[in-house]
C-alpha positions as CSV (number, residue, x, y, z in Angstrom):
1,X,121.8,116.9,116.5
2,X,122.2,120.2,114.6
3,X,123.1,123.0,117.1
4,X,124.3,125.4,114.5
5,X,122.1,128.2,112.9
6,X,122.9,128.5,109.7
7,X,123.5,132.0,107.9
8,X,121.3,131.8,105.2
9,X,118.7,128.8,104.3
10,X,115.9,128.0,101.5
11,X,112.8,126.1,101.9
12,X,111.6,124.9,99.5
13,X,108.0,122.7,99.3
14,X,104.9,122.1,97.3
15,X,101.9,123.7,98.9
16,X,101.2,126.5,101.2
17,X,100.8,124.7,104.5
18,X,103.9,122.0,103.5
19,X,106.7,123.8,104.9
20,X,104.9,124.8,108.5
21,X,103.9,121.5,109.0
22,X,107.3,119.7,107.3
23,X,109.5,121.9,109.4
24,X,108.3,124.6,111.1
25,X,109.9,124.6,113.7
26,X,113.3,124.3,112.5
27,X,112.7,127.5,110.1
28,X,111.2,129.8,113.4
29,X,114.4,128.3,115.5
30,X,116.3,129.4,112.6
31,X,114.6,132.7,112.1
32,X,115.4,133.7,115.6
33,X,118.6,132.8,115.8
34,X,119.2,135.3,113.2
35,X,119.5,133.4,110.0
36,X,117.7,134.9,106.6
37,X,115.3,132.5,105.8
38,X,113.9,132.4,102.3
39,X,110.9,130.3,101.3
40,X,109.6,128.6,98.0
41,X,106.0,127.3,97.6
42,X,105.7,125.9,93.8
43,X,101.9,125.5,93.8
44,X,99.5,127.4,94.3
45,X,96.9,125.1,96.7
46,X,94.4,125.5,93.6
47,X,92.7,121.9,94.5
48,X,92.9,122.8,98.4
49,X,89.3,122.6,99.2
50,X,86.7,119.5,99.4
51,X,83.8,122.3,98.0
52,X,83.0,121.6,94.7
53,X,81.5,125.2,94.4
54,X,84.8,126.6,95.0
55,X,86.4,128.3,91.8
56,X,90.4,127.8,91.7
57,X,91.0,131.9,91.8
58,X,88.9,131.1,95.4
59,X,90.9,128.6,96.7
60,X,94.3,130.3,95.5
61,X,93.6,133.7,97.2
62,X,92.5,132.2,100.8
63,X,95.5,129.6,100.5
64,X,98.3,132.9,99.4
65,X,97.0,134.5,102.6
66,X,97.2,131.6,104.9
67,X,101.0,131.0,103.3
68,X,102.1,134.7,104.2
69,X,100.6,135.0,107.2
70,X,102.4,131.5,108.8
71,X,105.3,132.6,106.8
72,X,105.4,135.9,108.9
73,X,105.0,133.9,112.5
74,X,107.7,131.6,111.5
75,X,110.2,135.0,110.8
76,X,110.6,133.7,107.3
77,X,111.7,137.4,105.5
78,X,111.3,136.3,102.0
79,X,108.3,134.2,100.6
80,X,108.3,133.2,96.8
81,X,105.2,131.3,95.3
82,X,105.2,130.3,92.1
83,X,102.0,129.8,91.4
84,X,102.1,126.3,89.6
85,X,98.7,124.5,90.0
86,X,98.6,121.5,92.0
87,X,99.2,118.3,90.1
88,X,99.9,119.6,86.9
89,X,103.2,120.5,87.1
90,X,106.6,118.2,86.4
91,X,110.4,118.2,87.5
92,X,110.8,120.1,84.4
93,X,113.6,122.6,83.0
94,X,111.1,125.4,83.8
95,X,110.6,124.4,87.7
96,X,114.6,124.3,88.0
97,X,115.4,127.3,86.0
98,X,113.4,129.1,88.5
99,X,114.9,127.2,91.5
100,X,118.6,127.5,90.5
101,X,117.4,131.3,89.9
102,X,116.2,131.8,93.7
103,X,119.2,129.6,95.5
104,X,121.5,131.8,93.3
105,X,119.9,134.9,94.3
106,X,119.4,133.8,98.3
107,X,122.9,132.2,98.2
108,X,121.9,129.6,101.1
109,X,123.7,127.3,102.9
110,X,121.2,124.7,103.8
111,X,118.5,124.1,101.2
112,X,115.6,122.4,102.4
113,X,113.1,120.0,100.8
114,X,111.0,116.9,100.9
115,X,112.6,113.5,100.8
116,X,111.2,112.4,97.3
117,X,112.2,108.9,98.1
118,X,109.7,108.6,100.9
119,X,107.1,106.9,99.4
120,X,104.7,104.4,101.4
121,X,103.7,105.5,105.2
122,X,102.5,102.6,106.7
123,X,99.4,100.7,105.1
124,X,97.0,103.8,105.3
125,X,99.3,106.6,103.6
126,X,101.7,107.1,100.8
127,X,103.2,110.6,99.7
128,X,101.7,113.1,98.0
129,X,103.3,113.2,94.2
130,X,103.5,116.9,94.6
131,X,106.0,116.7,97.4
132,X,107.6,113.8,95.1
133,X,108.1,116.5,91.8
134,X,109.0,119.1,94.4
135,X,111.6,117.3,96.3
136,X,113.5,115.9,93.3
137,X,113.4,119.2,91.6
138,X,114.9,120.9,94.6
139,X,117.7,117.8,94.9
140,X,118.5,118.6,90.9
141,X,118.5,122.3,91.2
142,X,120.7,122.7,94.3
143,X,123.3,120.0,92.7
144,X,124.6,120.0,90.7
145,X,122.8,123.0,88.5
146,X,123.0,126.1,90.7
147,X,126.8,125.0,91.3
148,X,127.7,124.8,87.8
149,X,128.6,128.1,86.2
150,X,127.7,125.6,82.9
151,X,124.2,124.9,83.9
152,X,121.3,127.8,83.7
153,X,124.2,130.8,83.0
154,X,121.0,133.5,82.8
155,X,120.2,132.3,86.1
156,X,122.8,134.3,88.1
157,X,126.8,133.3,89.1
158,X,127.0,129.4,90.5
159,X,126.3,129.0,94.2
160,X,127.0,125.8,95.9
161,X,125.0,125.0,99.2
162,X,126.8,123.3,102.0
163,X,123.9,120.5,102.8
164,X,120.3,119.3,102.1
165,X,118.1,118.7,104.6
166,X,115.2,116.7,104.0
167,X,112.0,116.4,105.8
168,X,109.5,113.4,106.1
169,X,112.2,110.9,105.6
170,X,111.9,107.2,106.6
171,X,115.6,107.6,107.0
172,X,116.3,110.0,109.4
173,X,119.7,111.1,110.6
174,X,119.8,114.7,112.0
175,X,117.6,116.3,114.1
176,X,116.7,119.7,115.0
177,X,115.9,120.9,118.8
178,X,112.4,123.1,118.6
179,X,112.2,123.5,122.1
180,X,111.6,126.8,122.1
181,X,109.8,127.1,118.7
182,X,107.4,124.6,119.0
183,X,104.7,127.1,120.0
184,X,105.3,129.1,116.7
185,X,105.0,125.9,114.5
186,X,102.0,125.2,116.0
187,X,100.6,128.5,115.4
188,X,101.8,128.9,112.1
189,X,100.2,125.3,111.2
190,X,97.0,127.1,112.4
191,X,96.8,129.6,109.7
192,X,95.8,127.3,107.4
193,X,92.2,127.0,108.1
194,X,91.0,126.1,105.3
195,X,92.7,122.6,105.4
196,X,92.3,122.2,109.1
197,X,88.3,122.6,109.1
198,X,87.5,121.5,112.4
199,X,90.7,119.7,113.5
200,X,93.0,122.3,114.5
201,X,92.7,121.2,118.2
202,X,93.2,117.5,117.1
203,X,96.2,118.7,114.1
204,X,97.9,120.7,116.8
205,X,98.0,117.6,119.2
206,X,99.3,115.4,116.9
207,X,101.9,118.0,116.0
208,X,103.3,118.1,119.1
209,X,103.1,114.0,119.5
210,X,104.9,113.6,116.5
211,X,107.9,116.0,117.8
212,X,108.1,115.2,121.3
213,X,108.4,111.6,119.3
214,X,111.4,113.0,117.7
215,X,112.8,114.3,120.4
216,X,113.4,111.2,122.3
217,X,115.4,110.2,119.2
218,X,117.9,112.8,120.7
219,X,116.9,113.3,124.3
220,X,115.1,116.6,124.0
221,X,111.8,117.7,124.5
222,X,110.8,118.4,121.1
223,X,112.6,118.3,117.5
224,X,112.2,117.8,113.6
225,X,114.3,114.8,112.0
226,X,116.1,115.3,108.4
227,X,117.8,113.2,106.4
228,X,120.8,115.6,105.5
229,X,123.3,115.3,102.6
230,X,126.6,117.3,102.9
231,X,128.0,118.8,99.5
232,X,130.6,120.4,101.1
């Protein structure tokens, strides 16, 4: 169990509901324990939408205002999008310039990300390739690139995080209590209408399902589990 709030953390994640639903509640907990809490989303939700009568400018703008206003329930101060359109972007030297640019800027201790080795969910589901790219690029940028005065040097002075923490990970082994921010996660979640349709009720159920599930991992009422990797 992590009881500590760190004193500056970066999320990282794919598209503009990823992060609320991924770990919502550990940024809000976070947040209002007084840490600054930065976030990157690297697409911009273009292909969000089952209407074919949709234009991509559409589905970016409605998506950009969903992201900023969960960002703003969670307490998240900072929210960078980089406006990369889904599926069409690689674990490139572009993507990590730009993330060894932001964790040198933001200086975090905790970066957090996607576990890119979670692949296959059962027989029904397997992980989107989005949160794949995104996960591994974030792994690569935070070490050992935005460490390394050597790597990137127009990015900014080296900064080395303390730990990743990775979310949806089939191997698990730290959790965060959301107790008392499990409320905000589900409201955040619900800003994203336009991928919820007519499920919130049903979304917002499983939600809590899934973290009260989590929680009995660590006797608590609610939590989010990470797989975390110390650097330092």
């Amino acid at each position: 169990m992590l009881d500590t709030v760190p004193k500056r953390a970066l999320a990282v994640y794919a598209h503009p509901d990823d992060p609320d639903i991924s770990c919502g509640g550990t940024l809000a907990r976070w947040s209002a324990g007084g840490c600054d809490v930065a976030l990157v989303i690297c697409a911009a939700g273009d292909k969000g939408s089952a209407e074919p009568s949709d234009s991509p400018e559409q589905v970016i703008e409605r998506r950009a205002g969903e992201a900023r206003a969960a960002a703003g329930l969670l307490g998240i101060r900072r929210l960078h999008e980089l406006g990369l359109r889904d599926g069409e972007f690689e674990n490139d030297l572009a993507l990590r310039f730009e993330l060894v640019r932001l964790i040198r800027a933001h200086r975090p201790d905790v970066v957090v990300c996607p576990d890119p080795t979670a692949v296959f969910f059962g027989a029904h589901h397997y992980n989107h390739r989005d949160h794949r790219i995104v996960g591994w690029a974030a792994l690569d940028a935070t070490a050992p690139a935005a460490s390394s005065p050597l790597y990137f040097r127009e990015a900014g002075p080296p900064h080395a995080a303390s730990a990743v923490l990775m979310s949806g990970s089939l191997e698990p082994n730290l959790w965060v209590d959301i107790g008392d921010s499990m409320e905000a996660k589900v409201k955040a979640v619900a800003c994203h209408k336009s991928q919820l349709a007519d499920a919130n009720d049903w979304f917002a159920s499983a939600l809590r399902e899934g973290a009260k599930e989590a929680g009995r991992q660590v006797d608590v009422s609610h939590a989010e589990a990470f797989r975390r990797v110390a650097l330092l």
